[in-house]
N, C-alpha and C positions, 0 to 999 in steps of 0.2 A: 504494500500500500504506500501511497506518495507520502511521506516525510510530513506534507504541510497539511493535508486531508486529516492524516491521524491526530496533528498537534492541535488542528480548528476542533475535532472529535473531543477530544479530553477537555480543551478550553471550554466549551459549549455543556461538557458534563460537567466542569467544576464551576461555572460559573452560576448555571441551573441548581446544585447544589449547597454553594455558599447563599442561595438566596431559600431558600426550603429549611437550612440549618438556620440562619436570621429568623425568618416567620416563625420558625416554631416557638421564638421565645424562651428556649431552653440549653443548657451546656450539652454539650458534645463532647465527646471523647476522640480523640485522634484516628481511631481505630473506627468509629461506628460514621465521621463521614467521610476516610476512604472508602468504607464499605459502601457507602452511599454514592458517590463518583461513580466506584466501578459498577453499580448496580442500574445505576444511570446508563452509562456510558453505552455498557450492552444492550439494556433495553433499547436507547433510543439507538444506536448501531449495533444490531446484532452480526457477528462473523461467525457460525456455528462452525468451519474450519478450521479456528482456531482454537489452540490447546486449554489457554486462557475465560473464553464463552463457554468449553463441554466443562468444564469444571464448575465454571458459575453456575449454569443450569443447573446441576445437579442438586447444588445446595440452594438455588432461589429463593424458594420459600422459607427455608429459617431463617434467611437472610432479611425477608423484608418482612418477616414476624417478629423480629426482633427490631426493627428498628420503628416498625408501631409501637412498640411496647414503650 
């Protein structure tokens, strides 16, 4: 994938994120909004070819039961 595609990709998750982790009005942990990026990230581009997305998929949903909670 093009270098600058991927960088727009993550920018657009982490920025989508830093604004969802604001709203909620609540602390965050380091750990629960990278979980959140990457949870982002795939949703909104999913690659199931990559090693990265089969591994997410698997665990998705503890993932984003956990971060209702």
């Amino acid at each position: 994938m093009d270098p600058i595609v991927q960088a727009t990709r993550q920018q657009t998750a982490a920025i989508l994120a830093a604004a969802m982790i604001t709203a909620s009005g609540r602390a965050w942990s380091i750990e629960q909004a990278t979980n959140l990026v990457r949870d982002i990230e795939h949703t909104m581009f999913p690659q199931p070819s990559y090693g990265s997305y089969q591994a997410w998929a698997q665990t998705r949903d503890e993932t984003i039961k956990k971060i209702q909670s």
